[in-house]
FISEFI-470618 format. One record per atom (N, C-alpha, C): residue number from 1; residue in one letter; atom name; x, y, z. Coordinates in steps of 0.2 Angstrom, whole numbers, plus 2048, in hexadecimal, padded with zeros to 3 digits. Last residue first. Layout:
[NUM "A" "CA" [X Y Z]]
...
This chain:
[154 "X" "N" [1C7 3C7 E80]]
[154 "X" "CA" [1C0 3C9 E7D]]
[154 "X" "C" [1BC 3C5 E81]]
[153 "X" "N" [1D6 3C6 E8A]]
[153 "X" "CA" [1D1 3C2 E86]]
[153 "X" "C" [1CA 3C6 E85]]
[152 "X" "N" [1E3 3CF E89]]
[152 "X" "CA" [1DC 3D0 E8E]]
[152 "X" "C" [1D9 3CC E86]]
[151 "X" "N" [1F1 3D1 E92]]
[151 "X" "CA" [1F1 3CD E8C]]
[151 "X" "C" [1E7 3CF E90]]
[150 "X" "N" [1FE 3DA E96]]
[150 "X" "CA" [1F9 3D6 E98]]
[150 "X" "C" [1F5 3D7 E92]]
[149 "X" "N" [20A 3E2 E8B]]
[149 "X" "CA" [20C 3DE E93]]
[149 "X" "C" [205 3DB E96]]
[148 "X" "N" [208 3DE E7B]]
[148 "X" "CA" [205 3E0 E81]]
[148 "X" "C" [207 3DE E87]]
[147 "X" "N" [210 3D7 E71]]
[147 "X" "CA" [214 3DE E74]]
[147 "X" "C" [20E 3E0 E79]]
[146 "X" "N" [207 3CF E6B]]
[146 "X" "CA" [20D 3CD E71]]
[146 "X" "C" [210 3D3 E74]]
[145 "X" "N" [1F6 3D4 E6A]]
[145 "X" "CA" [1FD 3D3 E68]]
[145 "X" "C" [202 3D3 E6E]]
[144 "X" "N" [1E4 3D5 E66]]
[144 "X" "CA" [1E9 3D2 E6A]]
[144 "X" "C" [1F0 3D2 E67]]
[143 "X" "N" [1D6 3D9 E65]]
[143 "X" "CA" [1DA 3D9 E60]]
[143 "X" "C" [1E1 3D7 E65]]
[142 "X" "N" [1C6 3DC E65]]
[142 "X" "CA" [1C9 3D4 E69]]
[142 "X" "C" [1D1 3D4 E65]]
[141 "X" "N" [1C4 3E7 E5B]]
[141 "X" "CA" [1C2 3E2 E61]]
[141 "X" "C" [1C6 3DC E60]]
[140 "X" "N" [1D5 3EE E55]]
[140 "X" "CA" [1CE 3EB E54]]
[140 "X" "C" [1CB 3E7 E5A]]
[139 "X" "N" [1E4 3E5 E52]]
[139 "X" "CA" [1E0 3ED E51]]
[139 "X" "C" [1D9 3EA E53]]
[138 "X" "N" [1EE 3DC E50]]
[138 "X" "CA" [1EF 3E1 E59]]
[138 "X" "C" [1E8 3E3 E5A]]
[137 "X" "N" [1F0 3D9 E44]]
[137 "X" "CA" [1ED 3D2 E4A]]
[137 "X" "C" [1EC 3D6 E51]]
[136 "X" "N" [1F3 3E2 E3E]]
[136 "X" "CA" [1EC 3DF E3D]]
[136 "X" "C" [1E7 3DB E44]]
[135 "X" "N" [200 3E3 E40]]
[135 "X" "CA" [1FA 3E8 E41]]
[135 "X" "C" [1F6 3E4 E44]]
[134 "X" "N" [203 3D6 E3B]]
[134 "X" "CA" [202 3D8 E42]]
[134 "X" "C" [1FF 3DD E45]]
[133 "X" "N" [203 3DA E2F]]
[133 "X" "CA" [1FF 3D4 E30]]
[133 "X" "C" [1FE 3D6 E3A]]
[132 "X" "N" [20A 3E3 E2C]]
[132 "X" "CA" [204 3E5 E29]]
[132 "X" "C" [201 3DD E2D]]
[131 "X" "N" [216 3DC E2D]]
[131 "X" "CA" [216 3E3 E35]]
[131 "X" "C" [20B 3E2 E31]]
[130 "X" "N" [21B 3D3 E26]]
[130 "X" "CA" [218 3D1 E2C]]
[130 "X" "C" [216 3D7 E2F]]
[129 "X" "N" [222 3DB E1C]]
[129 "X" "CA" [21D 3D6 E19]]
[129 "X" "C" [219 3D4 E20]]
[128 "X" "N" [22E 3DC E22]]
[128 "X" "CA" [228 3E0 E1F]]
[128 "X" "C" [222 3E2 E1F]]
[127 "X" "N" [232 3D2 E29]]
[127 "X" "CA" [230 3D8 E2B]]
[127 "X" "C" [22C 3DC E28]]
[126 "X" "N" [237 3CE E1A]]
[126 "X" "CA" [231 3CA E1D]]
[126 "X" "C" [230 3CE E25]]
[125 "X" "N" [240 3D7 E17]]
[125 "X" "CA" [23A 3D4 E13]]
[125 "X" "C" [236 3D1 E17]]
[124 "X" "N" [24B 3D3 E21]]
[124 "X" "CA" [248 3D9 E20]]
[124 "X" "C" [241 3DA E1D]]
[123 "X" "N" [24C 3C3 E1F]]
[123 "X" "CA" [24B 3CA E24]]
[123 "X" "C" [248 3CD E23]]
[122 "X" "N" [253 3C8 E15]]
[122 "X" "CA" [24C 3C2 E12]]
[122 "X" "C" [24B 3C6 E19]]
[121 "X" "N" [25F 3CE E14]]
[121 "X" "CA" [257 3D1 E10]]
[121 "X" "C" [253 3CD E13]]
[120 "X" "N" [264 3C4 E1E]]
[120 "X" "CA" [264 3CC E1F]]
[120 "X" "C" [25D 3CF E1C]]
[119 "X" "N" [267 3BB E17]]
[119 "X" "CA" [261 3BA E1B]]
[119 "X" "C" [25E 3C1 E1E]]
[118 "X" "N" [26A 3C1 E06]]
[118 "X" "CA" [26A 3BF E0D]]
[118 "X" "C" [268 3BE E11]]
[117 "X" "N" [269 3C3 DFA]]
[117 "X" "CA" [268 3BB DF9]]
[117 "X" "C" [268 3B9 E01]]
[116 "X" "N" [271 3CF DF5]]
[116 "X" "CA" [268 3CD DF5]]
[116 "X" "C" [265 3C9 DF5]]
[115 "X" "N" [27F 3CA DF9]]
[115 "X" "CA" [27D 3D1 DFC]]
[115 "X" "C" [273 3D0 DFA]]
[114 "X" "N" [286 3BF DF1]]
[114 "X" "CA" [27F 3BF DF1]]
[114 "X" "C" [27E 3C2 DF7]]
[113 "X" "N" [292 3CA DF0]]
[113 "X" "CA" [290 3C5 DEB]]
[113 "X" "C" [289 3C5 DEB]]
[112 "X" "N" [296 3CE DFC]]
[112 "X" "CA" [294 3D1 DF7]]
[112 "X" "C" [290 3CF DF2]]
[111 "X" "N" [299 3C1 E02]]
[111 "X" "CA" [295 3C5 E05]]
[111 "X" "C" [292 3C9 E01]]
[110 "X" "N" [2A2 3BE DFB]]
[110 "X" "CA" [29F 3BA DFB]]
[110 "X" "C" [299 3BC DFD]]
[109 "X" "N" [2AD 3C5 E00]]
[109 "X" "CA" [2AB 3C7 DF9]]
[109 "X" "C" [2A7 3BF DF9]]
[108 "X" "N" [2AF 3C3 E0C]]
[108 "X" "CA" [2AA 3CC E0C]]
[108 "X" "C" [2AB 3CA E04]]
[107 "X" "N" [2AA 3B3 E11]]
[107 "X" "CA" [2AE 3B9 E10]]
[107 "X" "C" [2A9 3C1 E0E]]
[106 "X" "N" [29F 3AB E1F]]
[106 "X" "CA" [2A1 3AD E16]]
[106 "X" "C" [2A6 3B2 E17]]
[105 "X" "N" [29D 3A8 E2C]]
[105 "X" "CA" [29E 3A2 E28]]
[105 "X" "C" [2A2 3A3 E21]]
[104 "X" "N" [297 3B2 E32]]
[104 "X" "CA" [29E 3AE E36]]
[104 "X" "C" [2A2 3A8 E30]]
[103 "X" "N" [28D 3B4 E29]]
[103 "X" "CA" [290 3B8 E2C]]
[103 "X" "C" [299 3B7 E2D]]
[102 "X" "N" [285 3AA E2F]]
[102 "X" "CA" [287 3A8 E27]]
[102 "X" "C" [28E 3AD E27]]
[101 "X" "N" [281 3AD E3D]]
[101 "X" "CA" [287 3A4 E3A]]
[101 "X" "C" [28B 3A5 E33]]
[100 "X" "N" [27A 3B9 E3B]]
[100 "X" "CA" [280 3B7 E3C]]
[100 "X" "C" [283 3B0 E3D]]
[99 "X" "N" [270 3B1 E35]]
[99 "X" "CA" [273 3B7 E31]]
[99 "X" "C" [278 3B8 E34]]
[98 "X" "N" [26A 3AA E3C]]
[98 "X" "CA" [26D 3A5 E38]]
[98 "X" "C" [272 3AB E32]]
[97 "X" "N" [264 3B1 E45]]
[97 "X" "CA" [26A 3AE E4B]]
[97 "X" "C" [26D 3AB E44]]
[96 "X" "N" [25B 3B9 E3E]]
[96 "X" "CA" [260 3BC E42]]
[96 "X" "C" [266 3B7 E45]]
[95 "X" "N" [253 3AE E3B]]
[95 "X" "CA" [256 3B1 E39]]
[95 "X" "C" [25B 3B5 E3A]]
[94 "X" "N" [24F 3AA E48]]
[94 "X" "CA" [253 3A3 E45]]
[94 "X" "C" [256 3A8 E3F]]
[93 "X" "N" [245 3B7 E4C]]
[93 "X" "CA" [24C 3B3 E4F]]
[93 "X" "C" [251 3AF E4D]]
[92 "X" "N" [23B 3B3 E41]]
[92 "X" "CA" [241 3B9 E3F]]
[92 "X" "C" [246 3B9 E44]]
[91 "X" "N" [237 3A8 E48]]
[91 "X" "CA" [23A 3A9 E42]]
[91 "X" "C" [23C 3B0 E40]]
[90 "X" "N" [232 3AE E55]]
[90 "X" "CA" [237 3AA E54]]
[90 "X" "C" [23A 3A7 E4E]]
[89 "X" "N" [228 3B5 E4F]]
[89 "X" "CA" [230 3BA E54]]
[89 "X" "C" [234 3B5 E53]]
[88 "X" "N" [21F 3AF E4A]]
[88 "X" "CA" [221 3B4 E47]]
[88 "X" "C" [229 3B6 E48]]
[87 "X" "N" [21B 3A8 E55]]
[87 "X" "CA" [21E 3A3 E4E]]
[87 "X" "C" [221 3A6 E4B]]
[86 "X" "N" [213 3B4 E5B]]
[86 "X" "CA" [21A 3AD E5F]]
[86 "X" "C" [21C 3AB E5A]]
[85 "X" "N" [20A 3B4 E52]]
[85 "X" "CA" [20F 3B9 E52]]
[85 "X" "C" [213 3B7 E57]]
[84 "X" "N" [201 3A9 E53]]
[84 "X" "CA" [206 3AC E4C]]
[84 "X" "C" [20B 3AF E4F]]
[83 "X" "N" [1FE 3AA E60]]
[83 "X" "CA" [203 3A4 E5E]]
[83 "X" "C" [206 3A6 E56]]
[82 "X" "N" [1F6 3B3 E63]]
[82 "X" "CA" [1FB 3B4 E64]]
[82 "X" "C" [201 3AF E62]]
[81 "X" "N" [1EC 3AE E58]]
[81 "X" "CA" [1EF 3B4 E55]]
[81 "X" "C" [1F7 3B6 E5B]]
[80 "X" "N" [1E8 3A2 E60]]
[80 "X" "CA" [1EA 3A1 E59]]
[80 "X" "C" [1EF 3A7 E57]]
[79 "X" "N" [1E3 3AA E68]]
[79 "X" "CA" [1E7 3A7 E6C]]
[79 "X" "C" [1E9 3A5 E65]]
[78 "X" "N" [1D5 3AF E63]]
[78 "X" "CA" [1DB 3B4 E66]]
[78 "X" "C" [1E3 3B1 E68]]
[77 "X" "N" [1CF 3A4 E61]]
[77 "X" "CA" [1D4 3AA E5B]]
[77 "X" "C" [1D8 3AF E5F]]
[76 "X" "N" [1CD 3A1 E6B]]
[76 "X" "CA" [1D1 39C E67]]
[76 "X" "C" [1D2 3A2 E64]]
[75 "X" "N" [1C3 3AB E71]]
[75 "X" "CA" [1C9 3AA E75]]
[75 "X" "C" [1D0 3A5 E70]]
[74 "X" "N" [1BA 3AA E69]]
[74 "X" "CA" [1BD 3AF E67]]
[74 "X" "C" [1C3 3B0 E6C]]
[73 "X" "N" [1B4 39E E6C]]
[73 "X" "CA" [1B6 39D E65]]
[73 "X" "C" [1BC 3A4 E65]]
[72 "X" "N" [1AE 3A0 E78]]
[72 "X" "CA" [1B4 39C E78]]
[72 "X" "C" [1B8 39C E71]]
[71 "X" "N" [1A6 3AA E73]]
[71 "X" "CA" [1A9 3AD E77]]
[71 "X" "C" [1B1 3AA E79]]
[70 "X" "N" [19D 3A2 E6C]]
[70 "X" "CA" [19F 3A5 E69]]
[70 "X" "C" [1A6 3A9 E6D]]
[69 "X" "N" [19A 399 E78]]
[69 "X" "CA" [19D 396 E75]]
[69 "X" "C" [19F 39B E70]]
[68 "X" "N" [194 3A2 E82]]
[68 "X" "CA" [198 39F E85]]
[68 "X" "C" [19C 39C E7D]]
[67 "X" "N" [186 3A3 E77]]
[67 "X" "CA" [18C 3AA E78]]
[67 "X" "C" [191 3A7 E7C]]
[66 "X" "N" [180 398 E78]]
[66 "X" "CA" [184 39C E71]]
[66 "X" "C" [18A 3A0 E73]]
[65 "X" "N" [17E 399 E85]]
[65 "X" "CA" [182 393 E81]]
[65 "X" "C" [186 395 E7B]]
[64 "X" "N" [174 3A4 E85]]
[64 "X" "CA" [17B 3A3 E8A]]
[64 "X" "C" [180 39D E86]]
[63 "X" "N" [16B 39E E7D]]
[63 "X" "CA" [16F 3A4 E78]]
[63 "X" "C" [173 3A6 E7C]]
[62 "X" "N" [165 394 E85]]
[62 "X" "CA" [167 393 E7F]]
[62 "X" "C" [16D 397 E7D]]
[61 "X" "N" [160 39C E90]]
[61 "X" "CA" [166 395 E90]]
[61 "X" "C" [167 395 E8C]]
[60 "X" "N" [156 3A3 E8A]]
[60 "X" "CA" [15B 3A7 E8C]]
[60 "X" "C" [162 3A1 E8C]]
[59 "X" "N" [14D 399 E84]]
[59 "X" "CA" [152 39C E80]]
[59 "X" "C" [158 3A1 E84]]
[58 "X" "N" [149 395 E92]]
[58 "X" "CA" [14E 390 E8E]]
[58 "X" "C" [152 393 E89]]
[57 "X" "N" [143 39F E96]]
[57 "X" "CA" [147 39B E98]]
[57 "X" "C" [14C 398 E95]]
[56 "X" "N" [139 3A4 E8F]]
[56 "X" "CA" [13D 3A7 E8D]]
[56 "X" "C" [144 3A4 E91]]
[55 "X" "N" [131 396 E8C]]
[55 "X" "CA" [134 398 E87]]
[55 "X" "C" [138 39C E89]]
[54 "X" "N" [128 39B E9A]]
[54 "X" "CA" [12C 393 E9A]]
[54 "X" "C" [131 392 E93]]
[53 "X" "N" [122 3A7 E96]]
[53 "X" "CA" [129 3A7 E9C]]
[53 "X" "C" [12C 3A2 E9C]]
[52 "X" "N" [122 3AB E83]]
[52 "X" "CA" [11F 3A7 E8A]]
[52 "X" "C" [123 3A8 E8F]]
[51 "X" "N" [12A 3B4 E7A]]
[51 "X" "CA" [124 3B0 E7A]]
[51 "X" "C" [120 3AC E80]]
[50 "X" "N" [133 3C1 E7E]]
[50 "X" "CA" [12F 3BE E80]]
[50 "X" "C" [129 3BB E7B]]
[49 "X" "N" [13A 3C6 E6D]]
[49 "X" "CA" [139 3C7 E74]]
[49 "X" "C" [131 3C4 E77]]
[48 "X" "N" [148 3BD E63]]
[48 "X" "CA" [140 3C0 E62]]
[48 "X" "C" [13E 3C3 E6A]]
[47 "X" "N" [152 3B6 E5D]]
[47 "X" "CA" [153 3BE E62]]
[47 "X" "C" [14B 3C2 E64]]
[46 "X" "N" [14C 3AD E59]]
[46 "X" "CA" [150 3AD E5F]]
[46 "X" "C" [150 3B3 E63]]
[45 "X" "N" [147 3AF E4E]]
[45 "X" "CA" [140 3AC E52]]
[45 "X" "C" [148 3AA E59]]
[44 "X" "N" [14F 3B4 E46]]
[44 "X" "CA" [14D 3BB E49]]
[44 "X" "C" [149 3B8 E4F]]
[43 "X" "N" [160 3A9 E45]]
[43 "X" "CA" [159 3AA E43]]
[43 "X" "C" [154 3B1 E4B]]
[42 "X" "N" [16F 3B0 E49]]
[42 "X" "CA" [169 3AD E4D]]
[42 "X" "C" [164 3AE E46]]
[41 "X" "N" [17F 3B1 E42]]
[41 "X" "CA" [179 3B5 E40]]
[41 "X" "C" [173 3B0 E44]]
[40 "X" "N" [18D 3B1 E43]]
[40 "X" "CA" [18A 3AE E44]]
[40 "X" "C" [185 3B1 E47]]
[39 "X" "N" [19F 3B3 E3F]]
[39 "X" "CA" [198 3B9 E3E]]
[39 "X" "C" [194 3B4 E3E]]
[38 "X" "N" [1AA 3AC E40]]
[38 "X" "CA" [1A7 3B2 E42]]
[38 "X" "C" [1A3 3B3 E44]]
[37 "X" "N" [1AA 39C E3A]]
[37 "X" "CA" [1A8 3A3 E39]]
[37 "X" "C" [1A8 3A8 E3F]]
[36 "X" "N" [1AB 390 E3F]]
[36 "X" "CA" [1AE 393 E3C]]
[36 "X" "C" [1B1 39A E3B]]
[35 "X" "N" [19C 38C E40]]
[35 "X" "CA" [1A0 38C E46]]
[35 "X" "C" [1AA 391 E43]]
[34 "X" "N" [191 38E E37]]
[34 "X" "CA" [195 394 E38]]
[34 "X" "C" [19B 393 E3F]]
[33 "X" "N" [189 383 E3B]]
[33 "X" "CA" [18A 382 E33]]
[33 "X" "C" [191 38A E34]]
[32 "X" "N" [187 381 E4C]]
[32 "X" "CA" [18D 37C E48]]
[32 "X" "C" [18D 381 E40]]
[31 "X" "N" [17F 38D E4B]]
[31 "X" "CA" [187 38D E4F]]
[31 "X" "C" [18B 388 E4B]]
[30 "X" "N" [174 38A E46]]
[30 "X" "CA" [177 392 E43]]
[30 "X" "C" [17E 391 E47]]
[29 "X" "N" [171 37D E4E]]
[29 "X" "CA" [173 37D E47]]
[29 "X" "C" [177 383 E44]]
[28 "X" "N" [170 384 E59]]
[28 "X" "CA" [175 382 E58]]
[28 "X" "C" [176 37F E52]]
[27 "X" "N" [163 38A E56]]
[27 "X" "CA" [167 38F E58]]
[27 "X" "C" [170 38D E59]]
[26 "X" "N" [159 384 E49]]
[26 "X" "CA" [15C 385 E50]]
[26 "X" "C" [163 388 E52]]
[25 "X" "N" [14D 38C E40]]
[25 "X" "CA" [156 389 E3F]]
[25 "X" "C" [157 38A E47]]
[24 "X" "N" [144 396 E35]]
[24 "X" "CA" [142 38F E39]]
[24 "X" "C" [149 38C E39]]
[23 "X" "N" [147 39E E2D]]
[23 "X" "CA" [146 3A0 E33]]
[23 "X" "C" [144 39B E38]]
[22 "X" "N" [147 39B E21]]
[22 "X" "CA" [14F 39F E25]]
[22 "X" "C" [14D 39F E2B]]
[21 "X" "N" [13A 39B E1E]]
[21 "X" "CA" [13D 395 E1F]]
[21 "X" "C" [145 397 E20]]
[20 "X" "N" [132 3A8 E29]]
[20 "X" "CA" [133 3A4 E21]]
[20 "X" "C" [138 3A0 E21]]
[19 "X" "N" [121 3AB E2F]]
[19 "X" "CA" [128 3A8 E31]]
[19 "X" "C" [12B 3A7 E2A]]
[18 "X" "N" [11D 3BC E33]]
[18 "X" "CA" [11B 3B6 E2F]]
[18 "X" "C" [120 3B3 E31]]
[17 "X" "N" [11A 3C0 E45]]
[17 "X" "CA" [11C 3C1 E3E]]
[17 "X" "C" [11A 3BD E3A]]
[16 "X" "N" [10D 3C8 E50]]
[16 "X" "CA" [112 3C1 E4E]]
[16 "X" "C" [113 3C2 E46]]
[15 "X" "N" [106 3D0 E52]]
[15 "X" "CA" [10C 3D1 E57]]
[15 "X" "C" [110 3CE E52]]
[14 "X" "N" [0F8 3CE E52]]
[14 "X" "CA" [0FD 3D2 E4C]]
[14 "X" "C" [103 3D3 E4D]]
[13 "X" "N" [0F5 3C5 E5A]]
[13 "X" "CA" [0F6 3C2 E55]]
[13 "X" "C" [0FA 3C8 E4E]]
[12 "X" "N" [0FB 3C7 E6B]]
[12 "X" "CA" [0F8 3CA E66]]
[12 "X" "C" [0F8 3C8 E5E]]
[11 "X" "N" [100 3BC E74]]
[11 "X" "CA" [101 3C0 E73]]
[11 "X" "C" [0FA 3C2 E6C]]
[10 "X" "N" [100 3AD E7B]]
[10 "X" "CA" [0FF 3B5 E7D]]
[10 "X" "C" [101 3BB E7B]]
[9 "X" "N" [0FF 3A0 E77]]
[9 "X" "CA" [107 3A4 E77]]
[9 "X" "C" [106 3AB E7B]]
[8 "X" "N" [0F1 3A1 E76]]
[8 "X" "CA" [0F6 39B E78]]
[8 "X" "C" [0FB 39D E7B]]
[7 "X" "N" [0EE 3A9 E6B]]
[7 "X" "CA" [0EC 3AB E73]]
[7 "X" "C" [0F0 3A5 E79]]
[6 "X" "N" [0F2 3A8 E60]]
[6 "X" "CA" [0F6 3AC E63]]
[6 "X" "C" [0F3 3AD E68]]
[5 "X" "N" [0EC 39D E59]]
[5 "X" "CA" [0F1 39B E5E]]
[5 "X" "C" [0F4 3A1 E61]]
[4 "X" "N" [0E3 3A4 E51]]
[4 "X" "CA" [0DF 39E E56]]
[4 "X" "C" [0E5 39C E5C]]
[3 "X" "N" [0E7 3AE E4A]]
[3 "X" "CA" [0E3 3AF E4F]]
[3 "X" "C" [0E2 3A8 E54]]
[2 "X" "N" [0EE 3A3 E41]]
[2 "X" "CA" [0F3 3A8 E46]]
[2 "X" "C" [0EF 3A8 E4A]]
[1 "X" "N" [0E4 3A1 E38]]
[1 "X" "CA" [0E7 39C E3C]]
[1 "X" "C" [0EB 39F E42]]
């Protein structure tokens, strides 16, 4: 059956693979069911090369679309990741400015007392606890952090 339509298509009937049912999926179906995701895998009858001039057209339009749209997805993460770490500085700021009020507020045997109860430690902790996250958010393709004096979109 192949031999009868691969002169249609022009090509050589041993050219052409078998097709199996992962393989039959539009190429924005593969974007809306992974719009979440990352990692968005085309069926191979995409990436495949030339079937006709009037097909390679429309597929080139096509997987322009995708990539513009995966390319906007990875501008929102990037901007997601700088607004952590904005929400980040501004909360360890509210603690610094509420560590000194308490400061102005208690004695020194008050101080003592709950010394592992203060905003000082919780601070500290939570710096801690935050540097491994910020790493993360700096490192790697498309990786982004506030401390860069220009900021460069992926």
């Amino acid at each position: 059956m192949v031999e009868k339509y691969a002169g249609d298509v022009g090509c050589v009937a041993s050219e052409l693979q078998k097709l199996s049912p992962g393989d039959i999926r539009g190429i924005e179906q593969d974007a809306l069911n992974n719009e979440q995701e990352m990692d968005v895998r085309l069926s191979r009858i995409w990436c495949a090369t030339g079937v006709n001039d009037k097909d390679d057209e429309a597929i080139h339009d096509s997987l322009r679309i995708v990539w513009y749209k995966a390319s906007a997805r990875a501008h929102q993460w990037q901007e997601e990741c700088l607004l952590i770490q904005e929400e980040m500085q501004w909360s360890l700021a509210t603690f610094e400015k509420q560590v000194v009020e308490w400061e102005n507020c208690t004695t020194n045997s008050l101080r003592a007392q709950f010394r592992d109860m203060t905003l000082e430690v919780i601070e500290g902790q939570t710096v801690s606890k935050w540097a491994s996250i910020l790493d993360k958010l700096s490192m790697g393709p498309g990786g982004i952090s506030l401390d860069e004096l220009e900021y460069v979109l992926a």
